[in-house]
C-alpha positions, -999 to +999 in steps of 0.1 A: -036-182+343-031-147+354-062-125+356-060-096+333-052-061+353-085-041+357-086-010+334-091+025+348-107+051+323-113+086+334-142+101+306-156+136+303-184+150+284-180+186+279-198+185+241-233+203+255-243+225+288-244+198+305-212+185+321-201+150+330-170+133+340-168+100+351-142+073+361-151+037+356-129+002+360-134-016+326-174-013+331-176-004+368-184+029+376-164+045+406-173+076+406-198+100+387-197+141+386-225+155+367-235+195+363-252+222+342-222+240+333-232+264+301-206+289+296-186+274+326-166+244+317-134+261+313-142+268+354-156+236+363-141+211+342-108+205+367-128+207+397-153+179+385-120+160+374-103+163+413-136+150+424-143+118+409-102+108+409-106+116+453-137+099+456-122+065+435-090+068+455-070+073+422-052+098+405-040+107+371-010+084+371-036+053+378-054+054+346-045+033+319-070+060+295-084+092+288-119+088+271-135+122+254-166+133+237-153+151+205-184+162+186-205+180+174-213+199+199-204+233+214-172+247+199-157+261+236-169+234+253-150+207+229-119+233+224-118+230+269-123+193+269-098+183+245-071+210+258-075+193+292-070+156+284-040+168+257-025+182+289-028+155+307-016+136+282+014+157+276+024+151+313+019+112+322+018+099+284-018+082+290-038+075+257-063+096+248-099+078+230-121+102+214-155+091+209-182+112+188-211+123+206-236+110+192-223+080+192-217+082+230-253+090+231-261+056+214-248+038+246-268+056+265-294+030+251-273-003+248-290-031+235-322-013+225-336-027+194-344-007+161-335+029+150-317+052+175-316+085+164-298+108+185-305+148+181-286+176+200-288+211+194-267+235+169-264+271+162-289+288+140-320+266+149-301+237+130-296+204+147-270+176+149-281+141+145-269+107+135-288+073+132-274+039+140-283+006+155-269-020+179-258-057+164-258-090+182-225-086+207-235-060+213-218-044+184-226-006+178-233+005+137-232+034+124-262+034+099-258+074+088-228+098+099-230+126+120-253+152+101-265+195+107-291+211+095-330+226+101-350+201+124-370+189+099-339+170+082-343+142+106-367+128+089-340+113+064-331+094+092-362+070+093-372+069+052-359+034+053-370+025+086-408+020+104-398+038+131-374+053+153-362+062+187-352+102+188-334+118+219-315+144+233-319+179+236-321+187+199-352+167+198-367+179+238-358+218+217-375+210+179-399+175+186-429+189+175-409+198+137-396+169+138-424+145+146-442+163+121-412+159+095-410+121+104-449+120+103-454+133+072-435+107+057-454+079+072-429+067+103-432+065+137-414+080+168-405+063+200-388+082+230-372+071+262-370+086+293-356+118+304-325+105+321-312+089+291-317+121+272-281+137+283-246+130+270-226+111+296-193+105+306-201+067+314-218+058+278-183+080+266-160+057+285-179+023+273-178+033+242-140+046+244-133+013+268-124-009+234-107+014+215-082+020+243-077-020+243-075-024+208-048+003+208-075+026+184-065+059+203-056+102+191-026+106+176-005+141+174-031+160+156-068+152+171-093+177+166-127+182+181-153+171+152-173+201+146-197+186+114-203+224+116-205+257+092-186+286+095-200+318+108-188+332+076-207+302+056-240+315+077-241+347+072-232+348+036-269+321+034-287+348+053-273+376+030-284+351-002-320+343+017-309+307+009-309+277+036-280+261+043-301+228+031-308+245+001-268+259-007-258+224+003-286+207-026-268+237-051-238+228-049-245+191-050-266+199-080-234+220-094-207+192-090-232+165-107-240+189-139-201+195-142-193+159-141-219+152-169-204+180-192-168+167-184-182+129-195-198+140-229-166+162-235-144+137-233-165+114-253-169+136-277-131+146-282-107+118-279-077+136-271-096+149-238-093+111-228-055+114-233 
């Protein structure tokens, strides 16, 4: 029996400050470029690329994939990313996998047991976060989606749960209102160590590694996943002197109270039901 061909994914993380871009064959990793690039990727991005592709002996027309991180995360730093892999797309017709960033972050910590509660940084001291778990296989889940708002909204996270492990650099920024959040609700916090803290390319190409297999790849009309407020949606909450947790609880509140009068109107008047 033939040997399957070995599958070469090029990944890049471009959804913080902190840059990665890795190459990897199926689970291998060949090469590894990692910086602080804040405010730079649109500079650095291509050079990091050349890198890893001349240190693996490969280049673009050797891949089989394009892997991504595609939010939430910084909105010029996603726009760069995916603009770059849609290129090379474009050129050599190689598929493209996004992979959400928290989710990437999950791998970081494959195979841990429990709660993993990945936290990054937004704008407007909010945060990103998501919680999920890993399965016998291993098998990521997804236990809540991605989520923003203030720090102390991870909390929700663990209500269910004894405790949790929290990461990245939303939680190094806001771990003191968050452990108090989480504490005050009678959970615990575990943390891991500072090098699995970061976003990288190589947890975004294992997680990406499947779906380019499985044929689960970007069609014509990816976009980065923002999970994000306008500016416009901000500033109109500071103008109010509401938080966006609050506006958010309104209008929940609002689309609840018109479903009940809809309900009792049509029960009351038949020809509403018609």
């Amino acid at each position: 029996m033939k040997a399957p061909s070995a599958q070469h994914l090029l990944a890049i993380e471009t959804a913080t400050a902190w840059q990665s871009v890795a190459l990897l064959q199926d689970e291998r990793v060949l090469a590894l470029a990692e910086q602080d690039a804040e405010g730079s990727h649109a500079r650095s991005l291509m050079g990091a690329i050349d890198r890893v592709l001349r240190e693996a002996g490969l280049s673009l027309k050797g891949l089989q994939g394009l892997a991504l991180s595609i939010g939430p995360g910084s909105f010029t730093g996603l726009r760069v990313g995916l603009a770059t892999m849609l290129g090379f797309r474009a050129v050599l017709g190689t598929p493209i996998a996004p992979v959400p960033t928290l989710e990437a972050m999950a791998w970081n910590l494959r195979g841990v047991q429990g709660l993993l509660v990945p936290v990054l940084k937004s704008r407007h001291n909010e945060v990103y976060w998501a919680a999920y778990e890993w399965l016998p296989g291993p098998v990521l889940h997804r236990l809540i989606a991605e989520q923003v708002g203030p720090p102390s909204s991870v909390a929700q996270a663990l209500q269910g749960a004894g405790a949790g492990t929290l990461f990245g650099d939303g939680w190094k920024a806001y771990g003191q209102e968050i452990r108090q959040a989480i504490e005050s609700i009678g959970r615990k916090v575990r943390e891991v160590a500072l090098e699995q803290q970061r976003p990288s390319a190589v947890s975004v190409a294992l997680a990406a590694r499947l779906r380019v297999e499985s044929g689960q790849v970007a069609g014509a009309n990816v976009v980065p996943l923002y999970v994000q407020r306008t500016e416009a949606e901000v500033k109109f909450d500071e103008q109010q002197g509401r938080s966006a947790l609050e506006r958010r609880r309104q209008r929940v509140a609002s689309k609840m109270t018109q479903g009940r009068r809809r309900v009792r109107r049509e029960g009351a008047d038949p020809r509403a039901r018609k």
